[in-house]
C-alpha positions in Angstrom: 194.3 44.1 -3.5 192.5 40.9 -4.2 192.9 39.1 -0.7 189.4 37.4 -0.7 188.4 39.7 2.4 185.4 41.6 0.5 182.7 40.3 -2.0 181.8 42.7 -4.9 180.2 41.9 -8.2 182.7 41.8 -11.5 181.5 41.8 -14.8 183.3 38.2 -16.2 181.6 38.7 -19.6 178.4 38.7 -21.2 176.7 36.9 -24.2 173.3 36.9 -26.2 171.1 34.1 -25.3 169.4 34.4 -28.9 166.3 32.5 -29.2 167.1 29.0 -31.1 164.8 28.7 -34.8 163.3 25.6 -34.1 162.3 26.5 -30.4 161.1 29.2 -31.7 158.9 27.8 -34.2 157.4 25.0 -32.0 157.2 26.8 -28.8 154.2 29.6 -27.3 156.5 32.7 -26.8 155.5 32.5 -23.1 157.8 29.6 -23.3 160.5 30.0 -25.8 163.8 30.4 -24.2 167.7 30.7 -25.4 170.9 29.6 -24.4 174.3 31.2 -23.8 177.4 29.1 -22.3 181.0 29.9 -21.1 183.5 27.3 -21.7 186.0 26.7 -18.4 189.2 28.3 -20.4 187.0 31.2 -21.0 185.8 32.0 -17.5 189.2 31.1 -15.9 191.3 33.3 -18.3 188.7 36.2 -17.6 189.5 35.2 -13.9 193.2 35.2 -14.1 193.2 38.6 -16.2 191.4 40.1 -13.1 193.7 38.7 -10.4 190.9 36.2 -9.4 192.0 32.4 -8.4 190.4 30.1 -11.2 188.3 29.0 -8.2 186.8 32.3 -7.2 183.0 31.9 -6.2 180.9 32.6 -9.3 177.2 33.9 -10.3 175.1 34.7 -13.3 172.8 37.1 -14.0 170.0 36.6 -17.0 168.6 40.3 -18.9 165.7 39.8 -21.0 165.6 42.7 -23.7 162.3 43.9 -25.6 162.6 43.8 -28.9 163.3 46.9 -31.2 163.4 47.4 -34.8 167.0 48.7 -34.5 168.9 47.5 -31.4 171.8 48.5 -30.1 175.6 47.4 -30.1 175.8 46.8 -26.7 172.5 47.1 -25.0 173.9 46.5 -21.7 177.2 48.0 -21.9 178.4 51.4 -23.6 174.9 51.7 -25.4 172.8 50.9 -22.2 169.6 52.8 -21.7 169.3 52.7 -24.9 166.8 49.3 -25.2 164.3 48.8 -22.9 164.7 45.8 -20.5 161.6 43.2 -20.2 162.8 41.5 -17.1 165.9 40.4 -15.2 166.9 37.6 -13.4 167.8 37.5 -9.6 171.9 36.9 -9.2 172.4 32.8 -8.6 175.3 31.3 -7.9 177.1 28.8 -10.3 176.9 25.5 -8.3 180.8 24.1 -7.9 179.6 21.0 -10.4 179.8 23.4 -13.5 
């Protein structure tokens, strides 16, 4: 039962962060970066389809991949272990702003 009395970690969703060309082609790779975004309707229909209240406390979580000549489907889901992870970030909460 989802009464709010426990905290535990739920997968939401997850989505590449693909490295944009032109950041790419301008910036050191030290410094390169990419984006992913989840639109409100997106989170809070994942949220209601888990039983959550559309103002459950949220975090994210960043995985940096290495590159591989042939990646995997889902790197960090059913095909996990199978590409090797560069670095991950530490789990930060989603200020109430966004």
């Amino acid at each position: 039962m989802i009464d709010g009395g426990d905290r535990r970690n739920v997968l939401l969703g997850r989505k590449p962060a693909p490295w944009l060309r032109k950041t790419f082609e301008t910036a050191r790779a030290s410094n390169a970066y990419g984006e992913a975004s989840f639109g409100t309707a997106e989170i809070e229909l994942a949220l209601r389809s888990l039983g959550f209240v559309r103002t459950a406390p949220l975090s994210v979580l960043a995985v940096e991949l290495l590159p591989q000549d042939i990646p995997p489907a889902d790197p960090l889901g059913a095909d996990l272990g199978g590409q090797r992870i560069l670095r991950s970030s530490t789990l930060t909460p989603v200020p109430a702003i966004c």
